[in-house]
N, C-alpha and C positions, 0 to 999 in steps of 0.2 A: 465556409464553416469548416471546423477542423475538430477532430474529436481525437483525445489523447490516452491514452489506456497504461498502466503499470501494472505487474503483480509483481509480487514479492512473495517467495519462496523464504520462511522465518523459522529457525530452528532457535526453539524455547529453550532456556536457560534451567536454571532449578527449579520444575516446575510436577509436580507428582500426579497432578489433579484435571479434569475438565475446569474444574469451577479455578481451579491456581490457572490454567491457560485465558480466562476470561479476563482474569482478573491483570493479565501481560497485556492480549491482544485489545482491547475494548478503549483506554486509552489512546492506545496508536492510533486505531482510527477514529476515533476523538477527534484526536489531536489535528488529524491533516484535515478533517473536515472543519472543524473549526478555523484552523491560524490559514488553509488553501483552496475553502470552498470550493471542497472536491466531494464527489461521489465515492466511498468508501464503504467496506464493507469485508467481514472475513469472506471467503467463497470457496476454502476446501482442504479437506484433513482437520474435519469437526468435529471427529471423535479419534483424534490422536491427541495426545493429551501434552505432547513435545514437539510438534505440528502444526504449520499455518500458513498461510497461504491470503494475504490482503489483496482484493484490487480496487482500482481506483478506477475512473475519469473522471474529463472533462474538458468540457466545451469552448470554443473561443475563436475568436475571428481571426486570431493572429498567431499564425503558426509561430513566429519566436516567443511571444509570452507563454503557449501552450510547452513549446521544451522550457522553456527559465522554471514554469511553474514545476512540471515532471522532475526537475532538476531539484529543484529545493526539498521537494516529496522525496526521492529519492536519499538526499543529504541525513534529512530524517529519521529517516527508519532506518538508515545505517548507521548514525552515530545513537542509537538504542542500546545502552548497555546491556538490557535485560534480555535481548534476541541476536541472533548470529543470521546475518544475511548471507544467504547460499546463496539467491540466483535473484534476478529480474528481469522481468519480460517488458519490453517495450514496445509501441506500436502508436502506429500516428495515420490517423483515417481523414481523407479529404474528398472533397466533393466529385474528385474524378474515380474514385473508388468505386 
């Protein structure tokens, strides 16, 4: 078993508001939970209002599908007009861990 982990470091675009940040990030992770049944969720800088921080996992037997999958997530949230990707954390957890 192999567990795969991103976060994404997201600097918000024209965004003035808490409720204008929700209404950027809430989607996103919509979006990869729905089209990459993955575990998604904001997790920090949730009251900076041009600030965000997504992470993911997710589980799988096959460490290539778990990168293909990380890959496509990644593809994602950086072709998002509406956020500027500064950084990504990657990590990939296996049973010898």
């Amino acid at each position: 078993m192999y567990v795969g982990t991103l976060s994404f470091d997201l600097l918000l675009g024209d965004v003035h508001s808490l409720k204008e940040k929700r209404s950027v990030v809430r989607p996103i992770v919509a979006e990869l939970q729905r089209k990459y049944a993955v575990s998604a969720a904001e997790v920090e800088h949730m009251n900076l209002h041009r600030r965000a921080v997504v992470g993911l996992a997710l589980v799988s037997g096959d460490v290539g599908h778990l990168s293909d999958v990380l890959d496509r997530c990644e593809r994602l949230v950086a072709g998002r007009p509406e956020v500027e990707l500064l950084s990504v954390r990657r990590r990939f957890h296996g049973d010898d861990d």
